[in-house]
C-alpha positions as CSV (number, residue, x, y, z in Angstrom):
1,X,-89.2,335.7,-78.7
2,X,-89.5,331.9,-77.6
3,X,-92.3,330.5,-76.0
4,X,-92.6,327.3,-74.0
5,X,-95.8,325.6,-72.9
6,X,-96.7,326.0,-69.2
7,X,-97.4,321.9,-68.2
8,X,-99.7,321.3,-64.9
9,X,-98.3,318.4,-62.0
10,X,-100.3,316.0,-64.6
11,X,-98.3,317.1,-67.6
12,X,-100.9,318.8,-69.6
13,X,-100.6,322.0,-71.0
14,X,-102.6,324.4,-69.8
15,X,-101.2,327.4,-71.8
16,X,-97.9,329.5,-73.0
17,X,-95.2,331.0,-71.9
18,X,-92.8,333.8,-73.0
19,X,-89.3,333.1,-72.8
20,X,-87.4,336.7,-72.4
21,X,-85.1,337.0,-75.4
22,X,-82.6,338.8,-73.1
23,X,-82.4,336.6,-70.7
24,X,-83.4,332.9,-72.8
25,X,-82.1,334.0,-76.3
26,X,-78.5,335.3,-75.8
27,X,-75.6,333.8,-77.6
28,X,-74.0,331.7,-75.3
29,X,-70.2,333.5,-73.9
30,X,-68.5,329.7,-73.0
31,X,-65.2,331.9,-72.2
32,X,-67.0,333.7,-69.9
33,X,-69.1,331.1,-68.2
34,X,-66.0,329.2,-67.5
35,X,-64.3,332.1,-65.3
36,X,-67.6,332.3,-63.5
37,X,-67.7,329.4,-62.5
38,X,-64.3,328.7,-61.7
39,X,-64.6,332.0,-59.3
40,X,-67.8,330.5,-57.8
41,X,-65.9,327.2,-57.2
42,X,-62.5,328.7,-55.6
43,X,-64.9,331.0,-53.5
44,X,-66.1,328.4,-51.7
45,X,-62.6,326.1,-51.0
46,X,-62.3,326.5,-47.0
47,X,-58.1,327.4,-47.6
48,X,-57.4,326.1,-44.2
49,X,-54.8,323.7,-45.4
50,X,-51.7,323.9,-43.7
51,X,-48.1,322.0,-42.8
52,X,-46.0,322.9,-40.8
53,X,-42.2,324.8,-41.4
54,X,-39.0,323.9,-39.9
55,X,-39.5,327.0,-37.0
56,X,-42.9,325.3,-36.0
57,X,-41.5,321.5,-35.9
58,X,-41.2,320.2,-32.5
59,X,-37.7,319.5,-31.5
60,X,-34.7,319.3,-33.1
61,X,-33.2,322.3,-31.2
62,X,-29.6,320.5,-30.4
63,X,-26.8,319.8,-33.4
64,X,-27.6,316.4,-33.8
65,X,-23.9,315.6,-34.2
66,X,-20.5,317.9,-34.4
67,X,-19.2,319.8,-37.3
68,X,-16.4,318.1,-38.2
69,X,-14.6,314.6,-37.6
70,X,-17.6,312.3,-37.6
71,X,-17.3,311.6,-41.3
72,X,-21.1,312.2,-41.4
73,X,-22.3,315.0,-43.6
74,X,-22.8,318.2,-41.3
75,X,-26.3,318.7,-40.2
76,X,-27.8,321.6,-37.8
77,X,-31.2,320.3,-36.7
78,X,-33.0,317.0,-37.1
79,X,-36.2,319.2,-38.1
80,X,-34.9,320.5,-41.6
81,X,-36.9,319.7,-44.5
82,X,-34.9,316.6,-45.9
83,X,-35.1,314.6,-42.2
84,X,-37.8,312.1,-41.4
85,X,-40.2,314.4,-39.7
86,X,-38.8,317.3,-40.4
87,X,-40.4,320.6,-41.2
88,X,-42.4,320.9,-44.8
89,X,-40.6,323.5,-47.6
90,X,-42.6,325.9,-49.3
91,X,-45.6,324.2,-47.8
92,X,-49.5,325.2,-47.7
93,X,-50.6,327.6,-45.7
94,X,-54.0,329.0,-44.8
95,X,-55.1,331.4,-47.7
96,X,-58.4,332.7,-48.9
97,X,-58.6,331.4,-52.3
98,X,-61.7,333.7,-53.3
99,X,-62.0,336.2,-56.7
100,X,-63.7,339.3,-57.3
101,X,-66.2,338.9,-60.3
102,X,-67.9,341.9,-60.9
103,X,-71.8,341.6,-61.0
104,X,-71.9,342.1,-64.6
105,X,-70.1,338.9,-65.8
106,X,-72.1,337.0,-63.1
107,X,-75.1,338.5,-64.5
108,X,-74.0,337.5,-68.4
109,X,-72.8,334.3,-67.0
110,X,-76.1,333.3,-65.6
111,X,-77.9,334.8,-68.9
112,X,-75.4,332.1,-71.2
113,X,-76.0,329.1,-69.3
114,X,-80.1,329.4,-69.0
115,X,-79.8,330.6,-73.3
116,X,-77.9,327.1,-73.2
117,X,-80.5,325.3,-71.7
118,X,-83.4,327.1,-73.3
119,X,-81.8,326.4,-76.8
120,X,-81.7,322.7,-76.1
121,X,-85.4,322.4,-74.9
122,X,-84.5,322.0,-71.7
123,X,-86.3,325.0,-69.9
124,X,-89.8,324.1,-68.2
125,X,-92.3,326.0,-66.7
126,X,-95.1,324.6,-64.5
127,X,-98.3,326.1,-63.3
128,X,-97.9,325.3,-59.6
129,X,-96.7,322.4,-57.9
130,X,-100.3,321.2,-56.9
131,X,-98.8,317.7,-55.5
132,X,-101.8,315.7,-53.2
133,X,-99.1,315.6,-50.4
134,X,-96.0,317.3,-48.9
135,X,-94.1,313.5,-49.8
136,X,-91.2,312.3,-51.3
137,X,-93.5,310.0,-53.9
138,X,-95.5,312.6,-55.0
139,X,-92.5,314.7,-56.1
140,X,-91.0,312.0,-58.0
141,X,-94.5,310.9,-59.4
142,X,-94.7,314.5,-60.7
143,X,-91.1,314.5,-62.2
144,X,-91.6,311.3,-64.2
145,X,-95.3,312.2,-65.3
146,X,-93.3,315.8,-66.5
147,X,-90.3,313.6,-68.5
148,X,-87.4,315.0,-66.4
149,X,-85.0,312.4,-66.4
150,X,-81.3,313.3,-65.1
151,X,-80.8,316.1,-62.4
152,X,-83.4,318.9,-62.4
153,X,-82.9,322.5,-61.2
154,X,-86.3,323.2,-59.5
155,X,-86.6,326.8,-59.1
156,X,-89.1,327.3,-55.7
157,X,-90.7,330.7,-54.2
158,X,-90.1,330.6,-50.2
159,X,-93.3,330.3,-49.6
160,X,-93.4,326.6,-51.0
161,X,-92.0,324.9,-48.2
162,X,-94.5,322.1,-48.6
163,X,-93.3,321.6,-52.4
164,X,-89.6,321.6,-50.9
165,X,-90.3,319.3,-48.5
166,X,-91.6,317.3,-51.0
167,X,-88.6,317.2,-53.1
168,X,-85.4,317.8,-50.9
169,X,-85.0,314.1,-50.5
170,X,-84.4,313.1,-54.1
171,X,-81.1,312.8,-55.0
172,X,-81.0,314.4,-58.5
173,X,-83.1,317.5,-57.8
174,X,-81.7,320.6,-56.7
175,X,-83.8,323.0,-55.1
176,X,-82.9,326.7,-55.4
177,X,-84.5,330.1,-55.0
178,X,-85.3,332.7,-58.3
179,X,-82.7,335.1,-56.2
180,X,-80.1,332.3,-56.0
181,X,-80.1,331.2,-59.7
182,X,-76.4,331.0,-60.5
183,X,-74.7,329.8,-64.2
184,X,-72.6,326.9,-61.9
185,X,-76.0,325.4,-60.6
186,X,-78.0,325.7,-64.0
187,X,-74.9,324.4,-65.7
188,X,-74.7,321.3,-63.9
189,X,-78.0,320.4,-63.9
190,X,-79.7,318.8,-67.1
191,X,-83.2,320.9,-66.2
192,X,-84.1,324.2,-65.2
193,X,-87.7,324.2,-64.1
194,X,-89.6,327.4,-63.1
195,X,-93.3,327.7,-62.1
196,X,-95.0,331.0,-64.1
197,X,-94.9,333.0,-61.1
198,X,-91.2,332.9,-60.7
199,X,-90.3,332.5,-64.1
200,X,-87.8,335.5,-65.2
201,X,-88.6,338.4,-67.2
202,X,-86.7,340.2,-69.5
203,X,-85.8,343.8,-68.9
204,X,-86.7,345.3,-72.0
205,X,-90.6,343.8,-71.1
206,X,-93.1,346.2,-72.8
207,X,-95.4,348.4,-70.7
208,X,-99.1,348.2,-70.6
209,X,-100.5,349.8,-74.1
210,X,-104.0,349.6,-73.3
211,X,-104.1,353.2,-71.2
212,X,-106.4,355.7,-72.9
213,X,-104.9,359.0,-74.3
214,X,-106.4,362.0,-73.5
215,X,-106.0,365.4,-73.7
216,X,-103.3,366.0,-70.7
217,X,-101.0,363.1,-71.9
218,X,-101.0,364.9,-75.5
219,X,-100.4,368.2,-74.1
220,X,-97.4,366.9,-71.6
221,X,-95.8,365.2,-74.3
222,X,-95.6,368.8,-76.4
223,X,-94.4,370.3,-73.2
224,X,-91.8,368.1,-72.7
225,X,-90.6,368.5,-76.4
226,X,-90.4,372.0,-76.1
227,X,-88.0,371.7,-73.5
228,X,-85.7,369.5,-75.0
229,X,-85.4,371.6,-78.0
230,X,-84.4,374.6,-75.9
């Protein structure tokens, strides 16, 4: 299991952290990242493109000129396709352009991209956001005394809507919530930044081993054999 230093506001560290190996130490799936994303991008296209047909033209109800004898070639509407502002062929027309991903791959897809990141040193984990004041300069103060250069993925609790306020207005940070985290977002973004409170853990995290064992665990645990083996 990796481990990354938790850094203070001032960029010292001030301990360690535990990166889980499910979640920080997965092979990366680029095949499967890829459909992710492109889901999460065609989920949020609006689909309200749309041109008009030959029916929903204005106009051209009248032959425009006879059948026969003019010499011209024979026509039925000036609204067909093939006239000067005419109706559109096989045009757009409002669709939904959304696909199902099952929560799984969304799931793995998130687990790849922050393995990515976590593999090229570019997962950090703070121990709070203690900035002097809710300002723009602080936040940027803090960033550059960190060494985050490029666009950050800062990963805030909703409680810290000082801290947000702090750093909404830089251009190269995005701010996102831990139930938000999304492969697209980490993906684009050069680094993923989590304070120790909302850092992930992995699901396979060990239980508490320091409980005393006493005589009623021992003899539940034969009871509970006994039943399996009938």
């Amino acid at each position: 299991m990796a481990s990354v230093d938790i850094r203070n506001a001032s960029g010292a560290s001030v301990g360690t952290a535990e990166l889980a190996e499910d979640i920080f130490g997965v092979t990366p799936n680029v095949a499967l990242m890829h459909q992710v994303v492109t889901a999460q991008l065609a989920g949020i296209r609006a689909g309200d493109h749309s041109t008009l047909t030959r029916a929903e033209v204005r106009g051209g109800g009248r032959k425009p000129w006879r059948q026969k004898g003019s010499g011209r070639a024979r026509q039925g509407s000036t609204r067909a396709p093939h006239w000067r502002g005419g109706g559109v062929a096989m045009g757009p027309k409002p669709r939904s352009y959304a696909q199902r991903t099952p929560k799984k791959m969304v799931a793995a897809a998130l687990r790849s991209a922050l393995s990515d990141r976590a593999a090229e040193g570019k997962v950090v984990v703070v121990d709070g956001w203690d900035l002097p004041a809710a300002k723009t300069r602080e936040a940027r103060i803090a960033l550059e005394t960190l060494g985050l250069t490029g666009r950050v993925l800062v990963v805030l609790d909703r409680e810290q809507e000082d801290v947000a306020r702090s750093f909404r207005n830089l251009p190269k940070v995005h701010l996102i919530l831990p139930s938000e985290l999304n492969a697209y977002d980490v993906l684009c973004c050069d680094w993923v930044v989590f304070t120790k409170d909302n850092l992930p853990a992995g699901s396979g995290a060990a239980a508490p081993s320091d409980a005393p064992i006493t005589d009623a665990v021992v003899t539940d645990a034969v009871a509970a054999d006994a039943e399996a083996s009938e």
